[in-house]
N, CA and C atoms as an extended XYZ file, in Angstrom:
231
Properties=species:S:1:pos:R:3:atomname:S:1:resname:S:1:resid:I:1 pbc="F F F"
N       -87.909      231.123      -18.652 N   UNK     1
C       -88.792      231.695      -17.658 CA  UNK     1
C       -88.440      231.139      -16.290 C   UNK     1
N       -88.201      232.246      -15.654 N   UNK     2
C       -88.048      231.893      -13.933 CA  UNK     2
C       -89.314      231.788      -12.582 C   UNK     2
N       -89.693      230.772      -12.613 N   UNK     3
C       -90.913      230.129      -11.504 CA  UNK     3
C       -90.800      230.799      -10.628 C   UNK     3
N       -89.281      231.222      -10.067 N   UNK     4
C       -89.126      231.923       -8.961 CA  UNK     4
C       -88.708      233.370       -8.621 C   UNK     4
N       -89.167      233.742       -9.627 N   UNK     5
C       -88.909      234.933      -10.030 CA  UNK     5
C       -90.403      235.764      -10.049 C   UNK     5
N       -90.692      236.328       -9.336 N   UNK     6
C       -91.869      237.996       -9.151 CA  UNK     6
C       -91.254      238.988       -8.930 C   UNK     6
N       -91.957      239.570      -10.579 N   UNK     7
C       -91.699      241.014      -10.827 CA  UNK     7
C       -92.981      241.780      -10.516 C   UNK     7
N       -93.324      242.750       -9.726 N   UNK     8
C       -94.110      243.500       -9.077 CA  UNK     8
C       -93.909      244.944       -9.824 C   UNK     8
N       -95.436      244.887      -10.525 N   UNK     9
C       -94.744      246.528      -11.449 CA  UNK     9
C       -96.893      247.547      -10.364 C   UNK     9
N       -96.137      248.462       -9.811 N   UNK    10
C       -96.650      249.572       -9.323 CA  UNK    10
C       -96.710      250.526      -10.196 C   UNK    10
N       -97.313      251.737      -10.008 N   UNK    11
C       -97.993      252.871      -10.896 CA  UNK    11
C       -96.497      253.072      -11.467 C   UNK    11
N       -95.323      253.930      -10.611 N   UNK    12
C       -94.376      254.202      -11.437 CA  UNK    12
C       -93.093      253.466      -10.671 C   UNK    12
N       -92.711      251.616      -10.509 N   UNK    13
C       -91.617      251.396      -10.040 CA  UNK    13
C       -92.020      250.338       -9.982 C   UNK    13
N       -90.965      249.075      -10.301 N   UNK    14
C       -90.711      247.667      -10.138 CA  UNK    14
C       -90.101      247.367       -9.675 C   UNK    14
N       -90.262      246.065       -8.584 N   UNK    15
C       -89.708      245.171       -7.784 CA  UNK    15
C       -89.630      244.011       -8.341 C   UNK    15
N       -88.481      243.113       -8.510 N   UNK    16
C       -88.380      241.730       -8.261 CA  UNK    16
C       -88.362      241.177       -7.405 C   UNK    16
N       -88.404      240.541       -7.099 N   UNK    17
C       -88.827      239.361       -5.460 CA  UNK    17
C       -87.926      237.922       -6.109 C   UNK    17
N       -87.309      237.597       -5.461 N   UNK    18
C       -86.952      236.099       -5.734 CA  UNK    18
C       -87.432      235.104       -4.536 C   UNK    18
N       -88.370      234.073       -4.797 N   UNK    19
C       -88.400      232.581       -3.549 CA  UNK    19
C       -87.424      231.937       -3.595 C   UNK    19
N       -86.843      232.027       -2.530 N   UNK    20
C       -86.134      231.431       -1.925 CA  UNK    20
C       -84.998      232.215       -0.821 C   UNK    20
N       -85.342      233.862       -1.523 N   UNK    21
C       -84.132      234.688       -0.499 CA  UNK    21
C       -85.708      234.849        0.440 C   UNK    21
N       -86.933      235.264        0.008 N   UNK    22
C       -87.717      235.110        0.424 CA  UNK    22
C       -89.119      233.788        0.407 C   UNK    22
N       -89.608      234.055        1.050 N   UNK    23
C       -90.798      232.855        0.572 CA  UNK    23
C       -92.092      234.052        0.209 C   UNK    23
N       -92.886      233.269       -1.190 N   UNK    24
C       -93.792      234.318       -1.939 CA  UNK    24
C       -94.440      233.206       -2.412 C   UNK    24
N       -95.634      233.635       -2.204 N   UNK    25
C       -96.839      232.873       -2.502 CA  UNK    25
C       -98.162      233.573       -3.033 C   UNK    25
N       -98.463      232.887       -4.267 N   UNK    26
C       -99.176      233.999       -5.231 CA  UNK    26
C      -100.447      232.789       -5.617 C   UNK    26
N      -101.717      233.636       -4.939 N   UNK    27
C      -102.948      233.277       -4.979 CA  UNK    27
C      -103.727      233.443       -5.893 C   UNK    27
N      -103.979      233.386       -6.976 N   UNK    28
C      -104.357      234.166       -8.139 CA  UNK    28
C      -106.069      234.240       -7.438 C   UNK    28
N      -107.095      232.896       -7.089 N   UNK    29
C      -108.244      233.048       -6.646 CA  UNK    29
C      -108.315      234.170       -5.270 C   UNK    29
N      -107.541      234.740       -4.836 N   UNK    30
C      -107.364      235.225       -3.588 CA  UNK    30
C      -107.677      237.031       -4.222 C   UNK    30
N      -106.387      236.968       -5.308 N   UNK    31
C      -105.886      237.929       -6.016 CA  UNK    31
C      -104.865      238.831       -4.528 C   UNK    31
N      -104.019      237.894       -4.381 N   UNK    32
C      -102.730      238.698       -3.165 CA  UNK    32
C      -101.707      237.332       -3.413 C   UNK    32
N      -100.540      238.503       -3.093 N   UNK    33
C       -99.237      237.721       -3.277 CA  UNK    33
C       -98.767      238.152       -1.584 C   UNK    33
N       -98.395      236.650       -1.452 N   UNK    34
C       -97.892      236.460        0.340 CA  UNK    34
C       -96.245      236.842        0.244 C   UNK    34
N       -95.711      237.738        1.098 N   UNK    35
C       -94.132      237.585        0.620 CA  UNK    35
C       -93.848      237.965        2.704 C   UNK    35
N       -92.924      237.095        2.777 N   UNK    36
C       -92.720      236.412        4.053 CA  UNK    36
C       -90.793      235.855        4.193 C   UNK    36
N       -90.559      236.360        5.115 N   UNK    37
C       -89.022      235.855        5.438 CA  UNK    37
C       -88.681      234.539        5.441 C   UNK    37
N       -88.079      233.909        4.408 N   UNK    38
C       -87.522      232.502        4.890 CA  UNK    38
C       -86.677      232.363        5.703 C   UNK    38
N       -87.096      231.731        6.663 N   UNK    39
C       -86.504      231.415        8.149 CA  UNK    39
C       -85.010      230.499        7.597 C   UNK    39
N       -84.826      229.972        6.366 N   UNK    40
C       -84.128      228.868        6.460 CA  UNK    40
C       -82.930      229.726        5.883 C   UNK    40
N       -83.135      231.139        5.051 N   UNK    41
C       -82.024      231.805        4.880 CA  UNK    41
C       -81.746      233.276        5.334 C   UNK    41
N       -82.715      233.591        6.400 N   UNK    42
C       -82.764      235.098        7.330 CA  UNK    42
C       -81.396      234.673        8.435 C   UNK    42
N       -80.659      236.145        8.180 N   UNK    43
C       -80.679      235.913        9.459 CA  UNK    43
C       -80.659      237.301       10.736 C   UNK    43
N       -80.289      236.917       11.727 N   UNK    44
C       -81.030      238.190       12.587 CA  UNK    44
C       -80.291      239.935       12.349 C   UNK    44
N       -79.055      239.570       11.336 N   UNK    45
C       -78.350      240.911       11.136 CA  UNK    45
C       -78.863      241.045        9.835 C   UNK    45
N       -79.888      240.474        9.076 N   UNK    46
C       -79.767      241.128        7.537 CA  UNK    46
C       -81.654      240.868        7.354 C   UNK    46
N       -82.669      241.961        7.277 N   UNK    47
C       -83.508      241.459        6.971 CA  UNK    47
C       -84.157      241.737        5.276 C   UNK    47
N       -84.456      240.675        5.066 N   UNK    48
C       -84.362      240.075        3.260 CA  UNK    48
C       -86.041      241.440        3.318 C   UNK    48
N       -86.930      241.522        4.488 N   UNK    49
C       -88.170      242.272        4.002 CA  UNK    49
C       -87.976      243.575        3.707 C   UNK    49
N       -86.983      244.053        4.348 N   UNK    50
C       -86.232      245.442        4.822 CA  UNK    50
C       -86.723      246.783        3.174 C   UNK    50
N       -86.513      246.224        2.245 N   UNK    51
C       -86.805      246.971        1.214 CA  UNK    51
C       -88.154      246.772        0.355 C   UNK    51
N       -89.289      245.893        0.862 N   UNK    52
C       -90.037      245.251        0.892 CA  UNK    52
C       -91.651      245.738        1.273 C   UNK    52
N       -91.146      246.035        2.640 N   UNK    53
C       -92.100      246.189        3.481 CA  UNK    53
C       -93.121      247.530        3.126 C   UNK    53
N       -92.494      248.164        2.634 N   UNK    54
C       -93.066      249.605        1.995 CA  UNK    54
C       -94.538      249.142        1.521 C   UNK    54
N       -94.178      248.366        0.500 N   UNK    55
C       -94.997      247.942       -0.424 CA  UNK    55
C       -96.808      247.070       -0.362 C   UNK    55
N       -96.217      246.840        1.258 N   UNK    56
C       -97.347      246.209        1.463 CA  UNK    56
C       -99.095      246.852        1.966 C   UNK    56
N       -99.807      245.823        1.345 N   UNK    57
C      -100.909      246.826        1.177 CA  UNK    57
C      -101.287      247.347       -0.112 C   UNK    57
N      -100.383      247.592       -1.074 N   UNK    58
C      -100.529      248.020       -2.454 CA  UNK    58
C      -100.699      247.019       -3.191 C   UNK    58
N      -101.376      248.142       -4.236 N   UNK    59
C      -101.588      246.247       -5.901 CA  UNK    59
C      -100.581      246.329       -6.815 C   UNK    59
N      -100.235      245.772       -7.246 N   UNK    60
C       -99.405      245.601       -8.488 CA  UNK    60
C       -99.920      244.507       -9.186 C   UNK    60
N       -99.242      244.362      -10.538 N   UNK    61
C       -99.586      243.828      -11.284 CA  UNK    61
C       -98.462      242.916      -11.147 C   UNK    61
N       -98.605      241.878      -11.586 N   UNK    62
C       -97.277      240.476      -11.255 CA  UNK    62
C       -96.674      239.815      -12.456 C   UNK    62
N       -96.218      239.461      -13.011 N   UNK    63
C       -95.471      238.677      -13.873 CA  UNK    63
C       -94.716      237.365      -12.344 C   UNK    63
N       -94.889      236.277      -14.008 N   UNK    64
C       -94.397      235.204      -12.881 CA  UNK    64
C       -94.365      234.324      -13.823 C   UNK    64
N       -93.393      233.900      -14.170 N   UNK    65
C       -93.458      232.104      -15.595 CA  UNK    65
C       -94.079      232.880      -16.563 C   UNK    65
N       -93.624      233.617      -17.139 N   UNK    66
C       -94.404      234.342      -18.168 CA  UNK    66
C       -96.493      234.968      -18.340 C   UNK    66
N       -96.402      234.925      -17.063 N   UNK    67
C       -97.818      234.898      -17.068 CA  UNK    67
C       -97.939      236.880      -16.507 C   UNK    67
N       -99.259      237.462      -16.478 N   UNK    68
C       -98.956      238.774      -16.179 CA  UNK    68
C      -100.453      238.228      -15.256 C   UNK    68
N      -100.150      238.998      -14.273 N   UNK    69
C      -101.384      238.959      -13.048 CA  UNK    69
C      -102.212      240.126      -12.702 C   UNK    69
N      -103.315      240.821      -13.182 N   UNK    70
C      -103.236      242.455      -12.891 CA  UNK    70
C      -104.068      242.229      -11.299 C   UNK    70
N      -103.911      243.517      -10.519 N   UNK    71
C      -104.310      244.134       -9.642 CA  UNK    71
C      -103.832      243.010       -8.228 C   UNK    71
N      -102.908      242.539       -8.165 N   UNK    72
C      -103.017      241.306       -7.055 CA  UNK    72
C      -102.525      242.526       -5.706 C   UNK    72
N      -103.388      242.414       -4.353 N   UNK    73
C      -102.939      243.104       -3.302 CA  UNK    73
C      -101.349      241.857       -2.688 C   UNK    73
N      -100.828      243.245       -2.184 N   UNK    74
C       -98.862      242.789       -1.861 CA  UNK    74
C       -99.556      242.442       -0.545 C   UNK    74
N       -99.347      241.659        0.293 N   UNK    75
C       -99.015      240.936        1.532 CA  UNK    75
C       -97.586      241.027        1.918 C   UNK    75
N       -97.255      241.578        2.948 N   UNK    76
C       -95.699      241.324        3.517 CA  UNK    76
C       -95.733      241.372        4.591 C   UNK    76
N       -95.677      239.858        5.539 N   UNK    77
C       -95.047      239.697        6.803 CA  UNK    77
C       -94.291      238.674        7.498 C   UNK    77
């Protein structure tokens, strides 16, 4: 099982997310997952949110360390 690994499954389409190309932070008491550019591996010709950004605002359901998360709202900025 990968810690750093979020899989984001929507009505009909899944995303993986990896921390560390991005930074993602998953609140379960919140119920929202933060997904945010890491400054330490962006850089100004390639943006890591670019395929991302769609998504935000919507719920998905999360997998993460084997755990399944339902309804968490996507955060992306």
């Amino acid at each position: 099982m990968d810690e750093n690994k979020f899989v984001l499954q929507f009505e009909n389409e899944e995303l993986s997310v990896y921390a560390g190309v991005v930074d993602c932070k998953l609140f379960q008491g919140e119920k929202k997952i933060y997904i945010s550019a890491n400054s330490a591996v962006a850089t100004p010709f390639d943006d890591p949110l670019a395929k991302i950004k769609k998504y935000d605002g919507r719920k998905a359901d999360v997998r993460n360390n084997g755990y399944l998360y339902k309804d968490i709202l996507v955060v992306v900025n």
